[in-house]
C-alpha positions, 0 to 999 in steps of 0.5 A, a space after each residue: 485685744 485678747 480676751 482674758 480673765 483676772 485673779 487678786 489684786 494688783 499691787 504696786 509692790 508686785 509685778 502682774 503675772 500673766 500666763 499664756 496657755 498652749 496650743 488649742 488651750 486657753 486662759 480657763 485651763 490655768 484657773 486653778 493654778 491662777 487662783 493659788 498664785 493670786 494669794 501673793 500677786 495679781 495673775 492675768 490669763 489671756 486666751 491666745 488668738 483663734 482660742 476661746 474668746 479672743 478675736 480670730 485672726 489669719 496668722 498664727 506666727 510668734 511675732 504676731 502673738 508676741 504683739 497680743 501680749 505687748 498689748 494686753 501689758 500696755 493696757 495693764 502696766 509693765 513690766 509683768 513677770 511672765 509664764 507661757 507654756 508649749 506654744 504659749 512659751 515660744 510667745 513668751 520668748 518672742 516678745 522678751 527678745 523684741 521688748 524686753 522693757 516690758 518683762 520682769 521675769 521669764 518662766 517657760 514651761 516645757 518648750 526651746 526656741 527650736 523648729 520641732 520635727 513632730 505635728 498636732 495635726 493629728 489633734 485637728 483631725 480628731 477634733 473633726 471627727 466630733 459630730 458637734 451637732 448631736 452634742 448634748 454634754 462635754 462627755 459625748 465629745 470626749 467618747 468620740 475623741 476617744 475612738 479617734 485615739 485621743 487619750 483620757 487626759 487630752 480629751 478633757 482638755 480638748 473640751 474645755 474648748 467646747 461650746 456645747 450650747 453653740 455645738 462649736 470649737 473655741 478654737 479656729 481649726 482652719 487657721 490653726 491647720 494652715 499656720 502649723 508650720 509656723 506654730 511647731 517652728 521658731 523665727 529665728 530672725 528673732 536674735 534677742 537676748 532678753 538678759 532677765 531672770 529667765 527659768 526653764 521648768 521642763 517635764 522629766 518625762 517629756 523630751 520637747 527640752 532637750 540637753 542639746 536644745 541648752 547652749 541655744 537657749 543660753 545664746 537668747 537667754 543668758 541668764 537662763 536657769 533649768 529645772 525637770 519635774 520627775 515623772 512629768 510630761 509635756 503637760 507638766 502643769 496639769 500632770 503635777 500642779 502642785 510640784 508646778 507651783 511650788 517652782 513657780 512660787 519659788 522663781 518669782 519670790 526668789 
């Protein structure tokens, strides 16, 4: 089972809500917006397979993740209510299409139910470039990141998912490499639709949910409904945690 983290208590009034991070994140990256959502409910954040603690595995594909999820619900109780973001969104997608018993309600963050044209193989490649050897402190990671073109924002994030003490990623680069066709892709033998609630918090900046991506995501999503953060990207969460709450808050309590 993947490893994850947990903030407040369960309730039996409350649905748990559990938070799937993107691609090379992990559970440690949500703490702060986990820790102020658990004043009202119990807030689970996992780390995806082949990241941070949990098991590595060959396959990187949403039906396989979607089933990690499944898992981790099974072992809690369901229906939970459920956010995932980036590739953690298309997660979250896949398992409200295949097992919608076990979701209260939808939040995906900045990610459609499309096949993208762009890679993150140029963030693999940049995580390679870091000597792990002569690692001594996050920062000398960060200033060899910065010289391969990683800007400041994503070099703090990238290592987060360092264990300088090990001199190691928490992340299997190799299988994340070989699966990349399937993680910037969608399955589209998934057909769904989950009916739920579903809410679509999308940068205002950011261009991974576009007005031509609405009348596919309707088809799985009926019930879906849409909103930007202004001035945020992709990483709208980080970008404006507040903002990104503050919706999030709203949907749930709604």
């Amino acid at each position: 089972m993947l490893s994850y983290s947990e903030y407040g208590t369960a309730s039996a009034d409350t649905p748990s809500l559990i938070i799937v991070h993107g691609l090379y994140g992990s559970g440690r990256n949500w703490g702060v917006i986990a820790k102020r959502l658990s004043d009202t409910r119990h807030v689970i954040t996992p780390d995806m397979r082949n990241h941070g603690s949990s098991p590595r595995a060959p396959s990187q594909s949403y039906p396989d993740m979607a089933q990690d999820i499944a898992e981790l619900i099974n072992h809690f109780g369901g229906p939970v209510d459920l956010l995932g973001h980036s590739m953690g969104g298309k997660t979250a997608m896949a398992l409200a299409l295949t097992q919608p018993a076990l979701i209260n309600r939808l939040i995906i963050a900045d990610i459609a139910p499309v096949r993208y044209g762009h890679t993150q193989q140029g963030m693999i490649d940049a995580m390679r470039t870091v000597d792990l050897a002569t690692l001594t402190r996050r920062s000398d990671a960060e200033s060899q990141l910065a010289a391969a073109g990683i800007e400041p924002a994503l070099q703090s994030f990238f290592t987060q998912s360092l264990d300088v003490p090990n001199k190691a990623w928490r992340l299997n680069l190799d299988v994340l490499e070989a699966e990349m066709d399937k993680i910037i892709g969608w399955p589209d033998q998934i057909t769904g639709p989950f009916d739920g609630p579903s809410f679509f918090l999308s940068g205002g900046a950011s261009d991974y949910v576009l007005p031509t991506h609405r009348d596919k995501i309707k088809s799985l999503f009926p019930n879906a409904r849409f909103a930007k953060i202004s001035d945020a990207g992709h990483w709208l969460h980080a970008e404006k945690p507040r903002p990104f709450e503050a919706s999030v808050r709203a949907f749930l309590d709604a």
